[in-house]
C-alpha positions as CSV (number, residue, x, y, z in Angstrom):
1,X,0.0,0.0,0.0
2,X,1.5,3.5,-1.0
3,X,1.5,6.1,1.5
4,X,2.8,9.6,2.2
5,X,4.9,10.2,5.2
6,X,3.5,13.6,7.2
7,X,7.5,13.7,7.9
8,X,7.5,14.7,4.2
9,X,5.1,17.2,4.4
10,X,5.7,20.9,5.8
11,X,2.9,22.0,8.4
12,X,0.2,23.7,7.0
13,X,0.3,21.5,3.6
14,X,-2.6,18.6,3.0
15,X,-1.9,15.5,3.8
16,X,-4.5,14.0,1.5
17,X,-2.7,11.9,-1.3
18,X,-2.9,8.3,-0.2
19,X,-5.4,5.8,-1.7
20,X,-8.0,4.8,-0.1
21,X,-8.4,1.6,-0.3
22,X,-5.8,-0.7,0.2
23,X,-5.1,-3.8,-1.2
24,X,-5.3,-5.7,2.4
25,X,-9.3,-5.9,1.8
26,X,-9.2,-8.0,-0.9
27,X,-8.1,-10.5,1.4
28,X,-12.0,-10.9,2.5
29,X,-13.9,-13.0,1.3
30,X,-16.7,-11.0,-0.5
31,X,-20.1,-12.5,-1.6
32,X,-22.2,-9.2,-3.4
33,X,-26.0,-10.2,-3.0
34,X,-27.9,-8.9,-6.8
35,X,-29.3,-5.9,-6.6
36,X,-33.3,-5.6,-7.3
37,X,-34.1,-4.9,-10.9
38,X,-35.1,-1.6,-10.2
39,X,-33.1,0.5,-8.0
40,X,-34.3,1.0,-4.2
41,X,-32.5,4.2,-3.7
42,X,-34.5,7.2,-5.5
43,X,-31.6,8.8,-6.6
44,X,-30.2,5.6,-8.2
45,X,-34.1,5.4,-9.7
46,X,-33.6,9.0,-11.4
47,X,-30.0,8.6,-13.1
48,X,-31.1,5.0,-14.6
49,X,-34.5,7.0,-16.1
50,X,-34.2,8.5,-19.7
51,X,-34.4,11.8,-18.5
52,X,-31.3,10.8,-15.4
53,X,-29.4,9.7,-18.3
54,X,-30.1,13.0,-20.2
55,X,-29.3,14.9,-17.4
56,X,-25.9,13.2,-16.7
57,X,-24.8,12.5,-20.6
58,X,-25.5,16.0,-21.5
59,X,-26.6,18.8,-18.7
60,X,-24.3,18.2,-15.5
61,X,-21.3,19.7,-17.1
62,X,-23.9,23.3,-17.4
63,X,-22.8,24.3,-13.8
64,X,-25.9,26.8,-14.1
65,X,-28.5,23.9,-14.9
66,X,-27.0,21.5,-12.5
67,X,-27.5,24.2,-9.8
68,X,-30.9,24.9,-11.0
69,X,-31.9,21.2,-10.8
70,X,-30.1,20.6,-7.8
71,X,-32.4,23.0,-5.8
72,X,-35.3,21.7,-7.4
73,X,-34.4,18.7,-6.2
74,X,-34.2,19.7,-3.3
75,X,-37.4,21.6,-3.0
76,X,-39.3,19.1,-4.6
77,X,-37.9,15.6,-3.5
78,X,-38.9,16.1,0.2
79,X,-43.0,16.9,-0.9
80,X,-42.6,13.8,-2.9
81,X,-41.3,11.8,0.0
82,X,-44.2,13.1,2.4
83,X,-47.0,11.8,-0.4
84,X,-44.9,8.9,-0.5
85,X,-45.2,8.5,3.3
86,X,-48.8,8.8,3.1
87,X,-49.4,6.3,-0.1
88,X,-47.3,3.8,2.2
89,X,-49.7,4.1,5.4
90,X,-53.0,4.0,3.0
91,X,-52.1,1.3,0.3
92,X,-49.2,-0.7,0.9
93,X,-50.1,-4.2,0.5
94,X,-47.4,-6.0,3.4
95,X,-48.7,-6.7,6.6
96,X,-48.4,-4.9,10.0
97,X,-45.9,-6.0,12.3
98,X,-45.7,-5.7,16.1
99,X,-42.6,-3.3,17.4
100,X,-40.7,-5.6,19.6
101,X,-37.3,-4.7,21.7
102,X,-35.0,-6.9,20.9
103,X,-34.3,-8.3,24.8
104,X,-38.3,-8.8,25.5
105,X,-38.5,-10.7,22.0
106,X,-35.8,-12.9,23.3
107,X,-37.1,-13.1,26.9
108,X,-40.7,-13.9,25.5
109,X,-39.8,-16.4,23.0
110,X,-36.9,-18.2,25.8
111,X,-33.7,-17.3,23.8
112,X,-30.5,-17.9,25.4
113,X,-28.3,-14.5,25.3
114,X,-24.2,-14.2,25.6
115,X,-23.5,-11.1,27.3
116,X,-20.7,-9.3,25.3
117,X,-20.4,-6.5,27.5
118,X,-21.4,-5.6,30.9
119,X,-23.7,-2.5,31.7
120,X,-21.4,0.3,32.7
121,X,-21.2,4.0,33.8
122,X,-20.1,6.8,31.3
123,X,-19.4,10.0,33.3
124,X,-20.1,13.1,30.8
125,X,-19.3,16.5,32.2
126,X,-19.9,19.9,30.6
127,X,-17.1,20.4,27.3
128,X,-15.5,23.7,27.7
129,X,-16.5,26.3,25.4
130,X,-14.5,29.5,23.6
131,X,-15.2,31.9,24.3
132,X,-15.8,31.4,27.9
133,X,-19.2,33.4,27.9
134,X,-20.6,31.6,25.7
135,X,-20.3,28.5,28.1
136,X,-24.3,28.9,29.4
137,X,-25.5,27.9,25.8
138,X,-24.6,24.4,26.5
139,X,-27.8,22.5,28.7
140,X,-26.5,19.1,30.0
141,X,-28.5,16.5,29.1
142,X,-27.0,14.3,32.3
143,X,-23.7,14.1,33.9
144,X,-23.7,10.4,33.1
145,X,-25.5,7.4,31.8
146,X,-25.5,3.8,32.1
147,X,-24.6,2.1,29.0
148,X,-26.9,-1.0,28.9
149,X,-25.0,-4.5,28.5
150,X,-24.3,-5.3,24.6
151,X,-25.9,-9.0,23.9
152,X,-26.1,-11.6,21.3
153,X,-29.5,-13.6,20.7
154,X,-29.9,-16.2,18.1
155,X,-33.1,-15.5,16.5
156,X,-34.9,-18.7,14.2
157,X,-35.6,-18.1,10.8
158,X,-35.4,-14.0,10.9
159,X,-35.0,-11.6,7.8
160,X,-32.7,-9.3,7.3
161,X,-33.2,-6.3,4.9
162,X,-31.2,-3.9,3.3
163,X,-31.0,-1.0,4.6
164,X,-32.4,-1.4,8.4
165,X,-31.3,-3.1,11.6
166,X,-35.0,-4.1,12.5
167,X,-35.4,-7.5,11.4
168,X,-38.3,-9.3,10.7
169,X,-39.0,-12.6,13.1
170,X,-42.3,-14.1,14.4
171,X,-44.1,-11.7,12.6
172,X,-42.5,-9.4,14.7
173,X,-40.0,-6.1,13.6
174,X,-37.4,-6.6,16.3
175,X,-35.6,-2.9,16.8
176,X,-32.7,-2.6,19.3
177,X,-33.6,-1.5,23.0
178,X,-32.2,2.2,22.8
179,X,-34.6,2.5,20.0
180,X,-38.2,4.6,21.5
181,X,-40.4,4.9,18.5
182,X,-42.6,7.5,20.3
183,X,-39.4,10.5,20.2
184,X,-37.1,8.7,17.2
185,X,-38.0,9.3,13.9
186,X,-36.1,6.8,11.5
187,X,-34.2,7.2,8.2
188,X,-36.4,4.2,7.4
189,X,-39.5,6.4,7.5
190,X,-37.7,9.5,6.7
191,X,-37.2,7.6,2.6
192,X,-40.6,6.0,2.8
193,X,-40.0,2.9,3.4
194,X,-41.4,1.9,6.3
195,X,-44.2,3.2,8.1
196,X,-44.7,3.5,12.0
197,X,-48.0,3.5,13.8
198,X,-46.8,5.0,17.0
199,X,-50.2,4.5,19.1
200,X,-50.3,1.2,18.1
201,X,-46.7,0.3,18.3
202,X,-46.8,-1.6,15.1
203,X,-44.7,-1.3,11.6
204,X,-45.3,-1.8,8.6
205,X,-42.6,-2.0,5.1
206,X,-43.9,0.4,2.2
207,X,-42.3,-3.2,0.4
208,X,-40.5,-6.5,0.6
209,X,-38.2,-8.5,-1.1
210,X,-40.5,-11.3,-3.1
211,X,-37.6,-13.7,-3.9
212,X,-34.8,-13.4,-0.5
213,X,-31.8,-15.0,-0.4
214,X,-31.2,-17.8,1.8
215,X,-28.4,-18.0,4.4
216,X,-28.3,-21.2,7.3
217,X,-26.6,-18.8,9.6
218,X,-25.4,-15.2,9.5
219,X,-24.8,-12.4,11.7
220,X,-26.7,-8.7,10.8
221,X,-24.5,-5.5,11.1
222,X,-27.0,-3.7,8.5
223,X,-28.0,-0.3,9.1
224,X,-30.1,2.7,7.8
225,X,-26.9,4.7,9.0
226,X,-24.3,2.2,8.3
227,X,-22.7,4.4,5.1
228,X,-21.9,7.6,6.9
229,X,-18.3,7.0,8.5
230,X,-19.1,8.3,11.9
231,X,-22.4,6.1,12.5
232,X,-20.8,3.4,11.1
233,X,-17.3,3.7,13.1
234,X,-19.5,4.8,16.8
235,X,-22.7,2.3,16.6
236,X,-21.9,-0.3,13.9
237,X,-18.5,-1.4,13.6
238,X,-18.2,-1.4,18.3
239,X,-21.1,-4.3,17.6
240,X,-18.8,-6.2,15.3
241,X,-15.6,-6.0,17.8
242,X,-17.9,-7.0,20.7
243,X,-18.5,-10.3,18.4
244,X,-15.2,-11.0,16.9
245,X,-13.5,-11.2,20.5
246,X,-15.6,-14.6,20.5
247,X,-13.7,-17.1,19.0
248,X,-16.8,-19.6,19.3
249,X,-18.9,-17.2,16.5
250,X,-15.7,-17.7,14.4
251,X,-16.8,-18.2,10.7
252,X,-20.1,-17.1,10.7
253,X,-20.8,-14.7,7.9
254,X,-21.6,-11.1,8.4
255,X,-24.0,-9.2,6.2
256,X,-23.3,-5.2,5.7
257,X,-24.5,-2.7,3.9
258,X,-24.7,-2.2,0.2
259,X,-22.5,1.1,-1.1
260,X,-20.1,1.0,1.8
261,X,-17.2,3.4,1.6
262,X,-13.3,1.6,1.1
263,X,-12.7,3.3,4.1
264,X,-15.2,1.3,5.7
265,X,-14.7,-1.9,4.2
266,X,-11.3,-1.4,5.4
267,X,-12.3,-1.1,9.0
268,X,-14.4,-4.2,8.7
269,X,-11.4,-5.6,7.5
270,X,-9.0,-4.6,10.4
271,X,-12.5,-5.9,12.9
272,X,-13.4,-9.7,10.7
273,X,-9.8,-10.1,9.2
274,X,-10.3,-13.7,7.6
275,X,-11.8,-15.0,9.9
276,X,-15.7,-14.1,8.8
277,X,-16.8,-14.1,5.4
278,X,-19.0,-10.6,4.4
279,X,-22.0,-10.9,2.6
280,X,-22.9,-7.3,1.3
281,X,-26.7,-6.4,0.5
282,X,-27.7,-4.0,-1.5
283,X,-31.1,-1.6,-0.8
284,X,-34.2,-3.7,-1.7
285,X,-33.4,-7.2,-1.4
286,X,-33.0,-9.5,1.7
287,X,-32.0,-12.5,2.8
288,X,-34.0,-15.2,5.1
289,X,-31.9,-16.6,7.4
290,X,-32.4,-19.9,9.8
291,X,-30.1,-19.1,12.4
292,X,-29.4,-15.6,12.8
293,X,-26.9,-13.8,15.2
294,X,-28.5,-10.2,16.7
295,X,-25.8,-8.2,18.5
296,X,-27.9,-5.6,20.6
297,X,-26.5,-1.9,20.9
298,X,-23.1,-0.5,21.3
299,X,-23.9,3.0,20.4
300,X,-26.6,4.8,19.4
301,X,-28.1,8.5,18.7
302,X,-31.7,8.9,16.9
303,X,-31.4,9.6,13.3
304,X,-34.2,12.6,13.7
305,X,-36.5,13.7,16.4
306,X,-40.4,12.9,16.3
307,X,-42.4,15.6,16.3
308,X,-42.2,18.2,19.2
309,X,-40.0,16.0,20.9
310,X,-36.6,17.3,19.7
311,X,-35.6,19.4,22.6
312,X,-35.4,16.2,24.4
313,X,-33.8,14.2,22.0
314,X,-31.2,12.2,23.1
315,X,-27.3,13.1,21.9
316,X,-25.9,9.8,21.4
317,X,-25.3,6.8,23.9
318,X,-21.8,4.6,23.9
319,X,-20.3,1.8,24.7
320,X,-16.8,2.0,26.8
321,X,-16.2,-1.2,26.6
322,X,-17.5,-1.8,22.8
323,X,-15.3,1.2,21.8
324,X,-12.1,-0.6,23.6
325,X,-12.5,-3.7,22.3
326,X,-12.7,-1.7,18.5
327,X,-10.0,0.8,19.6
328,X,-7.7,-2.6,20.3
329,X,-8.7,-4.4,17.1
330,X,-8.2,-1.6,14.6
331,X,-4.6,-0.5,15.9
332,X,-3.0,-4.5,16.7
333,X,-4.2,-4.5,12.7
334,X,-1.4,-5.2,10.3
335,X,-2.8,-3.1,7.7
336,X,-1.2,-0.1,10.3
337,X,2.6,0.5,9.7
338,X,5.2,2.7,11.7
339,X,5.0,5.6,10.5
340,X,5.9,9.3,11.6
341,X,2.9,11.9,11.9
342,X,2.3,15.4,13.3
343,X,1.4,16.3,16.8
344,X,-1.1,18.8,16.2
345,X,-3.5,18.5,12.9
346,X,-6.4,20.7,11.5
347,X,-8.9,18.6,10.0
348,X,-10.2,20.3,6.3
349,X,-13.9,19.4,5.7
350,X,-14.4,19.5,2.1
351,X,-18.5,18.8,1.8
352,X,-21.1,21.0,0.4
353,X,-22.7,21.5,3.6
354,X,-21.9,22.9,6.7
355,X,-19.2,24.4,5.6
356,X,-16.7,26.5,7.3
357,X,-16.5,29.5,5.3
358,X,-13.5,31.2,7.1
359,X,-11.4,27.8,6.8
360,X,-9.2,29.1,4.6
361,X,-8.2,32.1,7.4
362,X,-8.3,29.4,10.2
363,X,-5.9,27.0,8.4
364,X,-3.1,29.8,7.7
365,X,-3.3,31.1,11.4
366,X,-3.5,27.1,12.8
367,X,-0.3,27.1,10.0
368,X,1.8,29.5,11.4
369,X,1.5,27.8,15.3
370,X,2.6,24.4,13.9
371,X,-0.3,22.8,12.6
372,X,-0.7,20.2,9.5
373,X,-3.7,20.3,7.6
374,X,-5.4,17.2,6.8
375,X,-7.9,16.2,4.8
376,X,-10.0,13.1,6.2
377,X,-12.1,11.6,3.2
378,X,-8.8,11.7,1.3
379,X,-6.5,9.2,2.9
380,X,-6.8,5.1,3.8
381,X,-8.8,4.1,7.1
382,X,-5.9,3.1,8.5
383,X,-3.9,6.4,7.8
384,X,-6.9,8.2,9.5
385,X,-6.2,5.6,12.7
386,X,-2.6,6.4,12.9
387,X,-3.3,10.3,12.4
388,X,-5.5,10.6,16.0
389,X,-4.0,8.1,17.6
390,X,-0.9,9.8,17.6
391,X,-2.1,13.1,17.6
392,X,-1.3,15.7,21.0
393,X,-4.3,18.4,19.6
394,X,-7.2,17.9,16.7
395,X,-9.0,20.9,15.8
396,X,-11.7,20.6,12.6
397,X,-15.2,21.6,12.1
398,X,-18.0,19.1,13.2
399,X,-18.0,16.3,10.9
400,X,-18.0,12.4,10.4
401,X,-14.0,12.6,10.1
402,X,-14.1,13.4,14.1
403,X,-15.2,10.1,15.0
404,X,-11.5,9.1,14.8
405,X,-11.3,10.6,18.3
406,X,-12.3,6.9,19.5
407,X,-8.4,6.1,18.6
408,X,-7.1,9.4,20.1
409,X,-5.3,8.6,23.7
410,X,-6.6,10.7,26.8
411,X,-4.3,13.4,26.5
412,X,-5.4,14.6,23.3
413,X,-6.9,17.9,23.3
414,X,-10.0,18.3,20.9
415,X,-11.3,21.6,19.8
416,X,-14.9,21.2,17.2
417,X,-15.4,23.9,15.8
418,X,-19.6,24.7,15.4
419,X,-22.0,27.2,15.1
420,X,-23.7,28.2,18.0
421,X,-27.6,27.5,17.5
422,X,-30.4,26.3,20.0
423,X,-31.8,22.5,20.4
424,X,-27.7,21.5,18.8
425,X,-27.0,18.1,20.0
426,X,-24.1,19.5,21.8
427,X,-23.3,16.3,24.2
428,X,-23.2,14.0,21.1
429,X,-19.0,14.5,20.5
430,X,-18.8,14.9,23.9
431,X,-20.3,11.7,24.8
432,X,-18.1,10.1,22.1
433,X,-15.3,11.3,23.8
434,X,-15.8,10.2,27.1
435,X,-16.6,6.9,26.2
436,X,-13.3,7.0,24.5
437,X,-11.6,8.2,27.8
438,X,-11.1,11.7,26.9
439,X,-13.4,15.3,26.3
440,X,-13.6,17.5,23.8
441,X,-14.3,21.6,23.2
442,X,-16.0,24.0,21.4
443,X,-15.3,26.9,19.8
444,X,-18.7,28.9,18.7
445,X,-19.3,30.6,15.6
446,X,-22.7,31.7,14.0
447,X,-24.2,30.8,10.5
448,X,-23.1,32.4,7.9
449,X,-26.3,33.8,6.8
450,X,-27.7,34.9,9.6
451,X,-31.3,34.5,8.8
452,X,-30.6,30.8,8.9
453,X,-31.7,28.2,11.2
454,X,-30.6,25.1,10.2
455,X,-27.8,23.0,11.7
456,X,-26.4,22.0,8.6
457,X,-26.0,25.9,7.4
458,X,-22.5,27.4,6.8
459,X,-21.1,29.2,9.3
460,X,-17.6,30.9,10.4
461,X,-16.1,30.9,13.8
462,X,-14.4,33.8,14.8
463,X,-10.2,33.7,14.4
464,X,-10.1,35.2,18.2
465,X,-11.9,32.3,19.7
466,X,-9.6,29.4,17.9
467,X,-6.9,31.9,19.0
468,X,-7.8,31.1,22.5
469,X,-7.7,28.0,22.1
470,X,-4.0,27.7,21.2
471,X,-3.2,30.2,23.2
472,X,-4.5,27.4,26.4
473,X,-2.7,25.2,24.6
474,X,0.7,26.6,24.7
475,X,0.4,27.9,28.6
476,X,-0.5,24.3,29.5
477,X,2.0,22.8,27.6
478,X,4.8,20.5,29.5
């Protein structure tokens, strides 16, 4: 695997030239379930129409008329989602299923659990926040949780779908227990493709697979958040670690996501090594399997809050002890080399929303007081590993890439830079981060357009607060 050396690279330049996906995952064994005929995913469904094929043969190069379809896109797309929703509760043909917890579906149907983890306390004090006045926007949620104890059931003829975690059993759709359908709103029912009576506590699929694939046994690490990094790497992959540490559920397959990122694949990689084959299933088709492995929760935070119940949404749960056993797996992996990198790194979000508009100002001051700036997306999973865990200070706008704090050791100090808004899920890196043994901090900006109220708007963050910030830095230095 080529890779670049950060003791080849002056501070300040991007460290974003290594592949990302190394050759070490081929070394999986990799069975690719068919996709359905007709895409699941609607944006799939559009390019693979005449007119998607139009549009990318011919108009996406017009940066004009691929901005003007864009936002009509994005105007449009949600309306059509919420008839879609609608269409799914009046006519969909597939049959209601009960909501059911994944520990009382074992305890009523007599399944034997293996405990992977043991409940445990996760102490979560206030982050500090620059500048200091601004410390009295952040409302604790708690100053600690018990993590519940991570499980394993094996559930009898169960199917698994793409693109969920609940799984069909007994006639049942069996959710994990952090799961409370009366606040969480799901991705699932966010694309229309599932419908939730919450009175009623029943589901129901917009539709199903008619032809599944069959599997005798298999374990399910699919999930409606599974293909953005930092759900993946914080409530995902901490399930599969719990698992692999069990050398008696050696060689059973484990199904994923469709789509996965290298990146990803390469942490399932460092987790399964060869030691599980991966069975990767695509949006729209599932597979019926006879003996299926259910690893409860290891980390969780609600994909969007129902209704009026977003100022007591949770900000993310986490498992110390699933997060160790990951944190040990991915660095004893032999896909990590010896290699030299800088103590303090600046992490450059290149995405098309939230953006930090003054990041090119931020980078040149971080620049001149030693910094290296790194772009994330850019370089190989276990390049991003070796980066954090070796790193003394992080500082980068919120993002997936900041997940990687899990690797970090205690001492690191973490500065996120956000805007300052009400009803922000402030607690959710923080939380992270103490699971992980360490905390983190914030330095406050405001949305770039003012007028804006949305947490995924741009925003800046004034150069005196991340000045402050260093500034700590250096007077606390050894």
């Amino acid at each position: 695997m080529t890779v670049i050396s950060p003791s080849t690279i002056p501070a300040g330049s991007s460290l974003s030239d290594a592949p990302s996906s190394p050759t070490t995952v081929a070394a999986m064994a990799v069975r690719h379930i068919e996709p359905p005929s007709v895409p699941d995913d609607p944006v799939d469904r559009a390019k693979s129409h005449w007119l998607g094929r139009l549009y990318v043969r011919y108009v996406k190069r017009y940066p004009l008329a691929r901005a003007l379809i864009n936002r009509g896109w994005l105007v449009l797309f949600p309306r059509y989602r919420q008839l879609q929703r609608r269409l799914v509760r009046l006519w969909s043909a597939e049959r209601s299923l009960a909501l059911v917890a994944q520990s009382v579906f074992a305890r009523t149907h007599g399944l034997q659990k293996t405990v992977l983890a043991a409940p445990h306390p996760v102490e979560t004090p206030a982050p500090r926040v620059y500048p200091a006045q601004d410390q009295h926007h952040l409302k604790s949620p708690h100053n600690s949780y018990t993590f519940p104890e991570t499980f394993v059931t094996e559930l009898p003829d169960a199917l698994v779908q793409g693109g969920t975690n609940i799984v069909v059993a007994k006639h049942c759709a069996v959710h994990h227990d952090l799961f409370n359908r009366v606040q969480d709103f799901t991705s699932e029912e966010r694309h229309a493709r599932l419908c939730v009576d919450v009175e009623v506590g029943t589901a129901r699929w917009a539709a199903m697979d008619p032809a599944p694939e069959r599997l005798d046994v298999a374990a399910n690490f699919v999930d409606a958040c599974a293909l953005n990094y930092a759900h993946w790497l914080t409530e995902v992959a901490p399930r599969i670690a719990l698992l692999c540490v069990r050398p008696e559920f050696d060689g059973v397959p484990f199904i994923v996501n469709g789509g996965l990122h290298p990146n990803i694949m390469e942490s399932l990689q460092a987790l399964a090594t060869d030691r599980h084959p991966i069975v990767v299933l695509p949006m729209g088709r599932s597979i019926s399997v006879s003996r299926l492995y259910l690893v409860s929760c290891a980390g969780y935070v609600p994909f969007e809050p129902r209704g009026a119940h977003s100022t007591g949404m949770s900000h993310g749960k986490f498992s110390r002890l699933a997060f160790d056993a990951m944190r040990h797996a991915c660095v004893a992996s032999p896909q990590l080399q010896a290699r030299p990198t800088p103590s303090r790194i600046f992490l450059r979000r290149n995405s098309g929303v939230r953006r930090l508009m003054n990041s090119d100002a931020i980078e040149s001051l971080l620049v001149a007081r030693g910094f290296t700036v790194v772009e994330p997306e850019k370089l190989s999973f276990a390049i991003q590993v070796q980066l954090f865990r070796h790193a003394n200070v992080v500082i980068g706008p919120t993002g997936a890439a900041l997940a990687n704090l899990i690797f970090s050791e205690s001492h690191v100090r973490i500065a996120i830079l956000i805007s300052r808004q009400e009803d922000v899920i402030y607690w959710y890196w923080q939380n992270m981060a103490r699971a992980s043994g360490k905390n983190v901090s914030y330095v406050f900006g405001s949305n770039f357009n003012s007028s804006a109220r949305n947490v995924h708007a741009d925003f800046e963050v004034p150069l005196e607060s991340v000045i402050e910030f260093v500034n700590d830095l250096d007077r606390h230095a050894p």
